[in-house]
C-alpha positions in Angstrom: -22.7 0.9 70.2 -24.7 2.1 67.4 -28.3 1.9 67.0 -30.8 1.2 64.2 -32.0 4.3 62.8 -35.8 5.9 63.6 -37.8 5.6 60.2 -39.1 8.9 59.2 -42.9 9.5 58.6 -43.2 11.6 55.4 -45.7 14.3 57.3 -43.5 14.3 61.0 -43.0 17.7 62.3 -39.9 19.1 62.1 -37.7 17.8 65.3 -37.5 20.8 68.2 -33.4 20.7 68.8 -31.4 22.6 71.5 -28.0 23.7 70.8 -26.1 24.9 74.3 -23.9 27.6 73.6 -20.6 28.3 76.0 -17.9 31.1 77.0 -14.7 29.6 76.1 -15.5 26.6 73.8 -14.4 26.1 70.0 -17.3 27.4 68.3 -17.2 25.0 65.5 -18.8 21.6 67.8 -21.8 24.1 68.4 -22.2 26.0 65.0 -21.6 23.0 62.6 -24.3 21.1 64.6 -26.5 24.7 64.1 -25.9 24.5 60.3 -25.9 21.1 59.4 -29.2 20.3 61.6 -30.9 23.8 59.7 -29.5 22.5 56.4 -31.3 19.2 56.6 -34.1 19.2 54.3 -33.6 22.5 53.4 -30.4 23.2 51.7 -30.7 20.5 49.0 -33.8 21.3 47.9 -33.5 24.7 47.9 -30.2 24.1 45.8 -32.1 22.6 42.9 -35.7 24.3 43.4 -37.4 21.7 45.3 -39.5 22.9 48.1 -37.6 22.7 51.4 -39.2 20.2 54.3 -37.2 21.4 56.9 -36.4 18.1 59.2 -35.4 20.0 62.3 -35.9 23.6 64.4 -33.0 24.3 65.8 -32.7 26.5 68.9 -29.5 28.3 70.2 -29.1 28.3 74.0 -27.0 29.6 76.9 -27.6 29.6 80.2 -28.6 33.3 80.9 -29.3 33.9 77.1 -26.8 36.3 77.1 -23.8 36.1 74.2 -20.9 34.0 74.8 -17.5 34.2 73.6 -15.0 31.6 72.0 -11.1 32.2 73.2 -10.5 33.6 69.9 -13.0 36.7 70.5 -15.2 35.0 67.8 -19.1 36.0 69.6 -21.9 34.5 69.0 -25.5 35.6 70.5 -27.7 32.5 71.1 -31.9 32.7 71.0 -32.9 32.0 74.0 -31.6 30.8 77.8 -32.0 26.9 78.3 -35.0 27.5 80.7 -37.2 28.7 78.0 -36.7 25.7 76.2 -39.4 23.4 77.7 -39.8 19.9 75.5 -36.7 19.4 73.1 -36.6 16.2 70.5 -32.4 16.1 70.0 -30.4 18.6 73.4 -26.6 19.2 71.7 -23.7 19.8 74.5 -20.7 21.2 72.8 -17.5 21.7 74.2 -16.5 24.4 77.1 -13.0 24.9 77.4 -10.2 22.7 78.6 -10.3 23.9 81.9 -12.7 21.1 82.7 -13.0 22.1 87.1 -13.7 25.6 86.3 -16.4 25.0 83.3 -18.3 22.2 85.2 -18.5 24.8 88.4 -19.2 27.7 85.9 -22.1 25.8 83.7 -23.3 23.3 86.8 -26.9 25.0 86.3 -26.9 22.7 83.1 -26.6 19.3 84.6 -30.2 19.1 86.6 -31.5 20.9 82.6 -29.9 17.9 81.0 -31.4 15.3 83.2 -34.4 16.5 82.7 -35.2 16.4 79.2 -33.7 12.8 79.2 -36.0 12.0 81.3 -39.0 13.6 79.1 -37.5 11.8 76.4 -34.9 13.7 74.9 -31.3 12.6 73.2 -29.1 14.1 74.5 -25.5 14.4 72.8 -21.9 15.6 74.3 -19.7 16.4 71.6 -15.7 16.3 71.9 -15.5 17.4 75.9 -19.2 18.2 75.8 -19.1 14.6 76.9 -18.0 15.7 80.4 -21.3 17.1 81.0 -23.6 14.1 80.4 -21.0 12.4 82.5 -21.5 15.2 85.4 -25.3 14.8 85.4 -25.0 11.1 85.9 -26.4 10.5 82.1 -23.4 8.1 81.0 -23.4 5.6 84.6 -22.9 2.6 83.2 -23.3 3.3 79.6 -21.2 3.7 76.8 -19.5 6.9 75.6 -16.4 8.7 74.1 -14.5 12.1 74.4 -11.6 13.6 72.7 -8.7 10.8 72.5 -6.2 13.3 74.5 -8.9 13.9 77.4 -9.9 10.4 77.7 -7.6 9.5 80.7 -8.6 12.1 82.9 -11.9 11.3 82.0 -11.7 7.7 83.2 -10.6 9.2 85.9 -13.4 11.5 87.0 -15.8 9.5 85.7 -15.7 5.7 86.5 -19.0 4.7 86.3 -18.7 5.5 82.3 -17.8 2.3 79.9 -15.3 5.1 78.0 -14.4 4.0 74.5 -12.0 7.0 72.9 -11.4 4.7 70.1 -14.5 5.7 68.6 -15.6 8.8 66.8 -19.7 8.3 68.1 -21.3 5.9 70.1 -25.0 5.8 70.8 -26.4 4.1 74.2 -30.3 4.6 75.9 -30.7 7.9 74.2 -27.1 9.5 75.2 -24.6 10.0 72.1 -20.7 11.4 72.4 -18.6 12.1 69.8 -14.5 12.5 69.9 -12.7 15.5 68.5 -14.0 19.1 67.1 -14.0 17.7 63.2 -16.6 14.6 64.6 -19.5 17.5 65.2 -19.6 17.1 61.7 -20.1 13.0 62.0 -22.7 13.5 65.2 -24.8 15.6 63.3 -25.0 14.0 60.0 -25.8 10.9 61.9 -28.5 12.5 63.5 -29.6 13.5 59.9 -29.7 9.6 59.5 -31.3 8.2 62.3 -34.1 10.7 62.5 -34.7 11.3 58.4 -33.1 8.7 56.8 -30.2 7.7 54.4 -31.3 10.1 51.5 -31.8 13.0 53.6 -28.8 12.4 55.4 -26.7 11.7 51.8 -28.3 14.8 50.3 -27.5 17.3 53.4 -23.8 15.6 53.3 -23.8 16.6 49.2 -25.1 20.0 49.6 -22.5 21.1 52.0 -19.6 19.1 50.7 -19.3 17.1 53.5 -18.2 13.3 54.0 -20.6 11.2 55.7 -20.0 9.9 58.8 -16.8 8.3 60.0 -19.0 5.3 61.6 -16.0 2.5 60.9 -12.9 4.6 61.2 -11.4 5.3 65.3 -9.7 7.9 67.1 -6.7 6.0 67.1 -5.6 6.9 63.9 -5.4 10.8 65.4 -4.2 9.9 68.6 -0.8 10.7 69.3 0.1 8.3 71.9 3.3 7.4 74.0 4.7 4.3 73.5 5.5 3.5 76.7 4.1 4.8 80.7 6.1 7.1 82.6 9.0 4.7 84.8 11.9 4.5 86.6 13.4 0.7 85.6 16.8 1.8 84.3 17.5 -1.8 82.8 14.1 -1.6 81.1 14.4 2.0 79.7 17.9 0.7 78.1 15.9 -2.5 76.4 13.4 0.0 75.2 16.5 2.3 74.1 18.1 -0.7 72.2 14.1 -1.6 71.2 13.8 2.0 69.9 16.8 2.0 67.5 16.9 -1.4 66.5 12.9 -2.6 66.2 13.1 -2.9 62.5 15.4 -6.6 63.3 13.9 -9.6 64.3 14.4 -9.2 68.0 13.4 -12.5 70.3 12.4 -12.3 74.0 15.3 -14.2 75.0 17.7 -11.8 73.6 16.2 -8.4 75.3 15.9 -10.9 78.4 20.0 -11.6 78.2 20.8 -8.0 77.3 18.8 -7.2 80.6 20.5 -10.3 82.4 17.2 -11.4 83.5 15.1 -15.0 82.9 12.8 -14.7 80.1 9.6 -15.3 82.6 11.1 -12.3 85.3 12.0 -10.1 82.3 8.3 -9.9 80.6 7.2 -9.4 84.1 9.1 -6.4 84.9 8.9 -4.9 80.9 5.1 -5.2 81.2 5.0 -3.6 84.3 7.3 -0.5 83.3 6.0 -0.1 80.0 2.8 -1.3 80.0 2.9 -3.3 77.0 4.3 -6.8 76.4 7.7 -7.0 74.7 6.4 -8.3 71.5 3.6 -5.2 71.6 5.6 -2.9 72.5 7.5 -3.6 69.0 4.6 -3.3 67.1 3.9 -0.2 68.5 7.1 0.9 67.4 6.6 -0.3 64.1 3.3 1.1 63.6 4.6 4.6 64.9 7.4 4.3 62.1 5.1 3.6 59.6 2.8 6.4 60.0 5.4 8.8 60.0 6.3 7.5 56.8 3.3 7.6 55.1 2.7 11.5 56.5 5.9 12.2 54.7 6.7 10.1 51.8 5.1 9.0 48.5 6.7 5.5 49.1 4.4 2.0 48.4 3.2 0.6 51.3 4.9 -2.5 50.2 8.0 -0.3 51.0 6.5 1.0 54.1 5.8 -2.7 55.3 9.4 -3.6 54.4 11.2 -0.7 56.2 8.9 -1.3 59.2 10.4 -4.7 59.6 7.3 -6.8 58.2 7.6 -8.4 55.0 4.4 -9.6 54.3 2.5 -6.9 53.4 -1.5 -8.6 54.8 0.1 -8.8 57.7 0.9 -5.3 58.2 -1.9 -3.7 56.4 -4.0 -5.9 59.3 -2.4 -5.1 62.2 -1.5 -1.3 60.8 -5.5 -1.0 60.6 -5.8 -2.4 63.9 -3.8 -0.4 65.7 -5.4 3.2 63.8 -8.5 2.3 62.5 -7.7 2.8 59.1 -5.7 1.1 56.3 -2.3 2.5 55.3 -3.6 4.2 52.0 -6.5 5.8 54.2 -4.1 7.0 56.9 -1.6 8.8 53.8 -5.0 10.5 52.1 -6.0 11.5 55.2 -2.2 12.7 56.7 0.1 13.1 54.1 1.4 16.6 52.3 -0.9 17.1 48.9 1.8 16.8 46.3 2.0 12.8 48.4 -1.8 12.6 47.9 -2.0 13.1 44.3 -2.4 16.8 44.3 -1.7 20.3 43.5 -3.2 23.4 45.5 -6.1 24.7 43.3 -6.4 22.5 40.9 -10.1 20.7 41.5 -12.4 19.5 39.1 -15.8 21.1 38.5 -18.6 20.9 40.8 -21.9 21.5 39.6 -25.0 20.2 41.2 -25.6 17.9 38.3 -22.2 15.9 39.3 -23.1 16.2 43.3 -26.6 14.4 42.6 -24.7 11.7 40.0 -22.2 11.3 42.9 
Protein backbone atom coordinates (compact mmCIF):
# COMPACT_ATOMS: atom_id res chain seq x y z
CA UNK A 1 0.00 0.00 0.00
CA UNK A 2 1.34 3.21 -1.04
CA UNK A 3 -0.04 6.47 -0.17
CA UNK A 4 -0.47 9.80 -1.89
CA UNK A 5 2.23 12.07 -1.18
CA UNK A 6 2.06 15.29 1.55
CA UNK A 7 2.33 18.53 -0.64
CA UNK A 8 5.01 20.69 0.48
CA UNK A 9 4.49 24.29 1.63
CA UNK A 10 7.27 26.46 0.08
CA UNK A 11 8.11 28.10 3.83
CA UNK A 12 7.53 24.52 6.11
CA UNK A 13 10.20 24.02 8.48
CA UNK A 14 12.55 21.62 7.95
CA UNK A 15 11.10 18.06 9.19
CA UNK A 16 12.74 17.03 12.86
CA UNK A 17 13.84 13.09 11.94
CA UNK A 18 15.25 10.45 14.38
CA UNK A 19 17.64 8.06 13.11
CA UNK A 20 18.09 4.90 15.83
CA UNK A 21 21.43 3.80 15.80
CA UNK A 22 22.38 -0.05 16.96
CA UNK A 23 25.34 -2.48 18.20
CA UNK A 24 25.56 -5.06 15.64
CA UNK A 25 23.45 -3.86 12.62
CA UNK A 26 24.77 -3.07 8.98
CA UNK A 27 25.50 0.48 9.22
CA UNK A 28 24.51 1.29 5.70
CA UNK A 29 20.14 1.07 6.59
CA UNK A 30 21.01 3.80 9.26
CA UNK A 31 23.77 6.02 7.46
CA UNK A 32 22.22 6.17 3.95
CA UNK A 33 18.90 7.23 5.59
CA UNK A 34 21.35 9.99 7.67
CA UNK A 35 22.86 11.17 4.23
CA UNK A 36 20.18 11.07 1.91
CA UNK A 37 17.57 12.83 4.45
CA UNK A 38 20.61 15.68 5.15
CA UNK A 39 21.17 15.80 1.34
CA UNK A 40 17.66 16.79 0.61
CA UNK A 41 17.43 20.29 -0.35
CA UNK A 42 20.85 20.75 0.41
CA UNK A 43 23.22 18.87 -1.83
CA UNK A 44 21.68 19.98 -5.11
CA UNK A 45 21.66 23.30 -4.56
CA UNK A 46 24.70 23.54 -3.11
CA UNK A 47 26.07 21.58 -6.18
CA UNK A 48 25.17 24.30 -8.65
CA UNK A 49 25.20 27.53 -6.20
CA UNK A 50 21.68 27.72 -5.23
CA UNK A 51 20.97 28.40 -1.74
CA UNK A 52 20.31 25.25 0.21
CA UNK A 53 16.50 24.82 1.91
CA UNK A 54 17.32 22.09 3.93
CA UNK A 55 13.95 19.79 3.90
CA UNK A 56 14.87 17.74 7.03
CA UNK A 57 17.10 17.82 10.55
CA UNK A 58 18.21 14.82 11.08
CA UNK A 59 19.14 13.43 14.49
CA UNK A 60 21.24 10.35 15.34
CA UNK A 61 20.11 8.24 18.28
CA UNK A 62 20.91 5.22 20.47
CA UNK A 63 19.53 4.27 23.35
CA UNK A 64 22.11 5.37 26.06
CA UNK A 65 23.75 7.90 23.49
CA UNK A 66 26.73 6.08 23.72
CA UNK A 67 28.66 4.83 20.32
CA UNK A 68 27.64 1.70 18.79
CA UNK A 69 29.43 -0.75 16.69
CA UNK A 70 28.61 -2.59 13.29
CA UNK A 71 30.07 -6.48 13.23
CA UNK A 72 32.73 -5.20 11.04
CA UNK A 73 34.28 -2.74 13.84
CA UNK A 74 32.97 0.05 11.65
CA UNK A 75 31.88 2.82 14.88
CA UNK A 76 29.71 5.28 14.70
CA UNK A 77 28.94 7.89 17.69
CA UNK A 78 25.23 9.01 17.42
CA UNK A 79 24.03 12.81 18.89
CA UNK A 80 21.94 12.16 21.34
CA UNK A 81 20.07 9.03 23.38
CA UNK A 82 16.29 8.50 22.10
CA UNK A 83 14.91 10.14 25.39
CA UNK A 84 16.15 13.52 24.48
CA UNK A 85 14.44 13.39 21.39
CA UNK A 86 10.89 14.72 22.49
CA UNK A 87 8.57 15.46 19.21
CA UNK A 88 9.99 13.82 15.95
CA UNK A 89 8.24 14.37 12.28
CA UNK A 90 9.80 10.98 10.41
CA UNK A 91 11.46 8.12 13.62
CA UNK A 92 13.96 5.61 11.20
CA UNK A 93 14.45 1.92 12.77
CA UNK A 94 17.39 0.30 11.04
CA UNK A 95 18.34 -3.05 11.32
CA UNK A 96 20.04 -4.82 14.57
CA UNK A 97 21.58 -7.97 13.87
CA UNK A 98 20.28 -11.24 12.88
CA UNK A 99 20.07 -12.53 16.14
CA UNK A 100 16.51 -11.31 16.29
CA UNK A 101 15.68 -12.87 20.41
CA UNK A 102 18.81 -11.34 21.69
CA UNK A 103 18.37 -7.65 19.83
CA UNK A 104 14.62 -7.37 20.71
CA UNK A 105 15.63 -8.31 24.64
CA UNK A 106 18.85 -5.97 24.21
CA UNK A 107 16.97 -2.80 22.56
CA UNK A 108 13.25 -3.62 24.31
CA UNK A 109 13.65 0.08 25.89
CA UNK A 110 12.79 1.17 22.25
CA UNK A 111 9.42 -0.36 21.69
CA UNK A 112 7.29 1.90 24.53
CA UNK A 113 9.73 5.09 22.57
CA UNK A 114 8.38 4.00 19.28
CA UNK A 115 4.81 3.84 20.34
CA UNK A 116 4.92 6.92 21.61
CA UNK A 117 5.80 9.15 18.97
CA UNK A 118 3.20 7.27 16.76
CA UNK A 119 0.99 8.16 18.84
CA UNK A 120 2.04 12.09 18.85
CA UNK A 121 2.00 11.74 15.34
CA UNK A 122 5.12 10.49 14.10
CA UNK A 123 5.97 7.92 10.96
CA UNK A 124 7.66 5.68 11.96
CA UNK A 125 9.72 3.34 9.50
CA UNK A 126 11.52 -0.25 10.06
CA UNK A 127 13.96 -0.83 7.47
CA UNK A 128 15.16 -4.42 6.32
CA UNK A 129 14.76 -6.22 9.95
CA UNK A 130 14.19 -2.87 11.54
CA UNK A 131 10.75 -4.03 10.73
CA UNK A 132 10.77 -6.44 13.72
CA UNK A 133 10.69 -3.64 15.92
CA UNK A 134 7.43 -1.89 14.87
CA UNK A 135 6.17 -5.38 14.89
CA UNK A 136 7.39 -5.79 18.75
CA UNK A 137 5.69 -2.54 19.85
CA UNK A 138 2.41 -3.64 18.37
CA UNK A 139 2.78 -0.81 15.54
CA UNK A 140 2.13 -3.26 12.41
CA UNK A 141 -1.37 -5.40 14.17
CA UNK A 142 -3.26 -5.60 11.40
CA UNK A 143 -1.53 -3.49 8.99
CA UNK A 144 0.59 -3.98 6.23
CA UNK A 145 4.34 -4.39 6.14
CA UNK A 146 7.49 -6.05 4.73
CA UNK A 147 11.07 -7.32 5.85
CA UNK A 148 13.98 -8.84 4.27
CA UNK A 149 12.65 -11.73 1.76
CA UNK A 150 14.97 -14.44 3.72
CA UNK A 151 13.48 -13.34 7.26
CA UNK A 152 10.01 -13.15 6.22
CA UNK A 153 9.02 -16.62 7.44
CA UNK A 154 10.11 -16.43 10.78
CA UNK A 155 8.52 -13.25 10.82
CA UNK A 156 5.14 -14.50 9.99
CA UNK A 157 5.78 -16.52 12.51
CA UNK A 158 6.38 -14.19 15.48
CA UNK A 159 4.37 -11.88 14.30
CA UNK A 160 0.80 -12.92 13.13
CA UNK A 161 -1.16 -10.15 13.59
CA UNK A 162 1.05 -8.40 10.61
CA UNK A 163 -0.58 -8.58 6.90
CA UNK A 164 3.47 -9.44 5.74
CA UNK A 165 4.00 -8.73 2.12
CA UNK A 166 8.05 -9.59 1.42
CA UNK A 167 7.28 -9.18 -2.18
CA UNK A 168 7.54 -5.61 -1.86
CA UNK A 169 10.51 -3.39 -1.43
CA UNK A 170 8.21 -0.48 0.76
CA UNK A 171 4.82 -0.40 1.85
CA UNK A 172 3.21 2.44 3.61
CA UNK A 173 -0.05 1.85 6.08
CA UNK A 174 -1.48 4.56 9.01
CA UNK A 175 1.80 6.18 9.37
CA UNK A 176 4.09 2.87 9.70
CA UNK A 177 6.50 2.22 6.51
CA UNK A 178 9.02 -1.08 6.11
CA UNK A 179 11.24 -1.63 3.52
CA UNK A 180 13.03 -5.17 2.41
CA UNK A 181 16.77 -5.58 2.14
CA UNK A 182 19.85 -3.25 3.12
CA UNK A 183 20.07 -1.59 -0.68
CA UNK A 184 15.97 -0.49 -0.10
CA UNK A 185 17.26 2.24 2.72
CA UNK A 186 18.10 3.85 -0.23
CA UNK A 187 14.31 3.43 -1.79
CA UNK A 188 12.60 4.32 1.95
CA UNK A 189 14.42 7.39 2.14
CA UNK A 190 14.12 8.80 -1.29
CA UNK A 191 10.47 8.15 -0.89
CA UNK A 192 10.36 10.01 2.09
CA UNK A 193 12.15 12.85 -0.02
CA UNK A 194 8.84 12.49 -2.16
CA UNK A 195 6.04 12.28 0.00
CA UNK A 196 7.20 15.05 2.29
CA UNK A 197 8.96 17.54 -0.49
CA UNK A 198 7.89 16.50 -3.62
CA UNK A 199 8.88 14.92 -7.02
CA UNK A 200 11.54 17.61 -7.80
CA UNK A 201 13.13 17.57 -4.61
CA UNK A 202 13.10 13.99 -4.43
CA UNK A 203 14.48 13.72 -8.36
CA UNK A 204 17.17 16.33 -7.62
CA UNK A 205 18.47 14.60 -4.17
CA UNK A 206 18.34 11.20 -6.33
CA UNK A 207 20.63 13.23 -9.25
CA UNK A 208 23.04 14.69 -6.81
CA UNK A 209 24.01 11.53 -5.19
CA UNK A 210 23.77 9.25 -8.30
CA UNK A 211 21.17 7.36 -7.05
CA UNK A 212 18.09 5.57 -8.75
CA UNK A 213 14.78 6.54 -7.64
CA UNK A 214 12.73 4.39 -5.91
CA UNK A 215 12.10 0.76 -6.77
CA UNK A 216 8.15 1.41 -6.16
CA UNK A 217 7.07 -1.31 -9.11
CA UNK A 218 9.81 -3.78 -8.84
CA UNK A 219 9.53 -6.93 -5.78
CA UNK A 220 11.72 -8.82 -3.62
CA UNK A 221 11.16 -11.70 -5.61
CA UNK A 222 13.44 -11.05 -8.12
CA UNK A 223 16.35 -11.26 -5.15
CA UNK A 224 14.88 -13.95 -3.42
CA UNK A 225 16.51 -17.05 -3.60
CA UNK A 226 13.81 -19.51 -2.89
CA UNK A 227 13.41 -23.40 -2.80
CA UNK A 228 11.33 -24.86 -5.11
CA UNK A 229 9.81 -27.24 -3.17
CA UNK A 230 9.04 -27.57 1.15
CA UNK A 231 11.09 -29.90 3.10
CA UNK A 232 9.22 -33.80 2.81
CA UNK A 233 9.48 -37.22 3.13
CA UNK A 234 7.02 -38.67 0.06
CA UNK A 235 9.64 -40.85 -1.74
CA UNK A 236 7.29 -41.29 -4.83
CA UNK A 237 6.83 -37.56 -4.95
CA UNK A 238 10.58 -36.54 -4.53
CA UNK A 239 11.25 -39.08 -7.63
CA UNK A 240 8.45 -37.12 -9.82
CA UNK A 241 10.16 -33.93 -8.75
CA UNK A 242 13.62 -35.73 -9.64
CA UNK A 243 12.25 -36.71 -13.11
CA UNK A 244 10.41 -32.98 -12.98
CA UNK A 245 13.87 -31.48 -12.19
CA UNK A 246 15.78 -32.98 -15.20
CA UNK A 247 13.24 -33.20 -17.70
CA UNK A 248 10.86 -29.74 -17.10
CA UNK A 249 11.97 -28.28 -20.31
CA UNK A 250 9.33 -31.24 -22.18
CA UNK A 251 5.84 -30.91 -22.39
CA UNK A 252 5.01 -32.95 -19.28
CA UNK A 253 1.00 -33.71 -18.60
CA UNK A 254 -0.51 -34.55 -15.20
CA UNK A 255 -1.41 -37.82 -16.31
CA UNK A 256 1.95 -38.93 -17.11
CA UNK A 257 3.79 -37.77 -13.55
CA UNK A 258 0.46 -39.36 -12.18
CA UNK A 259 1.33 -42.98 -14.08
CA UNK A 260 5.03 -42.70 -13.39
CA UNK A 261 3.85 -42.31 -9.60
CA UNK A 262 1.08 -45.14 -10.24
CA UNK A 263 -1.35 -42.93 -8.74
CA UNK A 264 -5.01 -41.46 -10.26
CA UNK A 265 -4.63 -38.08 -11.53
CA UNK A 266 -7.09 -36.62 -8.67
CA UNK A 267 -4.90 -38.63 -5.62
CA UNK A 268 -1.63 -37.63 -7.30
CA UNK A 269 -2.20 -33.62 -7.29
CA UNK A 270 -3.33 -34.22 -3.88
CA UNK A 271 -0.38 -35.72 -2.47
CA UNK A 272 2.30 -33.44 -4.92
CA UNK A 273 0.55 -30.38 -3.46
CA UNK A 274 0.83 -31.46 -0.18
CA UNK A 275 4.67 -32.49 -0.37
CA UNK A 276 5.70 -29.79 -2.40
CA UNK A 277 3.52 -27.19 -1.81
CA UNK A 278 2.88 -26.20 -5.27
CA UNK A 279 0.57 -27.64 -7.89
CA UNK A 280 2.20 -29.85 -10.51
CA UNK A 281 1.77 -27.49 -13.34
CA UNK A 282 3.49 -24.61 -10.77
CA UNK A 283 5.82 -26.36 -9.65
CA UNK A 284 7.06 -26.51 -13.43
CA UNK A 285 7.09 -23.06 -13.88
CA UNK A 286 8.96 -22.62 -11.04
CA UNK A 287 11.41 -24.67 -12.51
CA UNK A 288 11.44 -22.92 -15.54
CA UNK A 289 11.66 -19.61 -14.15
CA UNK A 290 14.67 -20.73 -11.90
CA UNK A 291 16.43 -21.94 -15.26
CA UNK A 292 15.88 -18.83 -16.87
CA UNK A 293 17.35 -16.66 -14.41
CA UNK A 294 20.30 -18.44 -14.20
CA UNK A 295 20.67 -17.96 -17.72
CA UNK A 296 20.26 -14.62 -17.98
CA UNK A 297 23.00 -14.09 -14.80
CA UNK A 298 25.26 -15.90 -17.01
CA UNK A 299 24.86 -15.64 -20.65
CA UNK A 300 24.52 -12.87 -23.34
CA UNK A 301 21.83 -15.16 -24.99
CA UNK A 302 18.16 -13.34 -26.45
CA UNK A 303 15.57 -13.86 -24.36
CA UNK A 304 13.87 -15.30 -27.27
CA UNK A 305 16.56 -18.10 -26.69
CA UNK A 306 16.09 -18.00 -23.07
CA UNK A 307 12.22 -18.51 -23.59
CA UNK A 308 12.98 -21.41 -25.98
CA UNK A 309 15.50 -23.30 -23.70
CA UNK A 310 13.11 -22.82 -20.75
CA UNK A 311 10.50 -24.88 -22.61
CA UNK A 312 8.12 -21.85 -23.67
CA UNK A 313 8.00 -20.93 -27.15
CA UNK A 314 6.08 -17.98 -27.20
CA UNK A 315 8.04 -15.50 -25.97
CA UNK A 316 4.67 -12.92 -24.27
CA UNK A 317 4.05 -15.65 -22.58
CA UNK A 318 7.15 -15.99 -20.75
CA UNK A 319 8.20 -12.49 -20.46
CA UNK A 320 4.57 -12.36 -18.50
CA UNK A 321 4.72 -15.00 -16.26
CA UNK A 322 8.85 -14.49 -15.88
CA UNK A 323 7.77 -10.92 -14.62
CA UNK A 324 5.32 -12.34 -12.49
CA UNK A 325 7.12 -14.63 -10.70
CA UNK A 326 10.39 -11.77 -10.05
CA UNK A 327 8.88 -8.56 -10.48
CA UNK A 328 10.83 -7.60 -13.24
CA UNK A 329 11.10 -8.32 -16.98
CA UNK A 330 13.83 -10.62 -18.27
CA UNK A 331 16.00 -7.69 -19.76
CA UNK A 332 15.63 -5.95 -16.19
CA UNK A 333 16.53 -9.04 -14.22
CA UNK A 334 20.01 -9.53 -16.78
CA UNK A 335 20.96 -5.50 -16.15
CA UNK A 336 20.38 -5.86 -12.88
CA UNK A 337 22.20 -9.68 -12.38
CA UNK A 338 24.33 -10.39 -15.11
CA UNK A 339 28.40 -10.21 -15.34
CA UNK A 340 29.26 -6.46 -17.06
CA UNK A 341 30.84 -7.67 -20.23
CA UNK A 342 26.77 -9.45 -20.51
CA UNK A 343 25.35 -6.03 -19.74
CA UNK A 344 27.08 -4.08 -22.31
CA UNK A 345 30.08 -3.09 -20.47
CA UNK A 346 33.63 -2.82 -19.71
CA UNK A 347 35.11 -1.94 -16.09
CA UNK A 348 36.00 1.91 -16.26
CA UNK A 349 34.80 2.85 -19.15
CA UNK A 350 31.73 5.47 -18.21
CA UNK A 351 30.73 8.45 -19.93
CA UNK A 352 31.20 11.95 -18.55
CA UNK A 353 29.24 13.23 -15.75
CA UNK A 354 28.93 16.81 -15.32
CA UNK A 355 26.17 18.61 -13.60
CA UNK A 356 25.06 20.07 -16.79
CA UNK A 357 24.13 16.26 -18.11
CA UNK A 358 22.65 15.26 -14.48
CA UNK A 359 20.11 18.37 -14.69
CA UNK A 360 19.36 17.42 -18.69
CA UNK A 361 18.85 13.86 -17.36
Amino acid sequence: MIQSPIPRKPNRRALEVAIVMFDDGLSSTAVMPTEILHSAGSLWNTLNDETPHPAFRVRTVSIDGKSVQSPYGFEITPETTIDAIETADIVIVPTSGLDLDLKLVENSALLPWLRRHHAQGAYVVGVCMGSAYLAAAGLLDDKMATTHWARADDMIVRFPRVRWHPEYFITEDQRILCSGGVGSAIDISLYLVEKFCGHQIALHTAKALLLPMPRLHQHQSGYAVLPVSQAHDNSRIRAIEIYLQENFREEITVQSMAERACMSERTFVRHFKAATGRLPAAYVQALRIEAAKAMLEQEGLSVQTVSTSVGYNDVAFFRSLFRRATGMTPQQYRASFAPISVRGHTPYEFPEITLQSLAGA
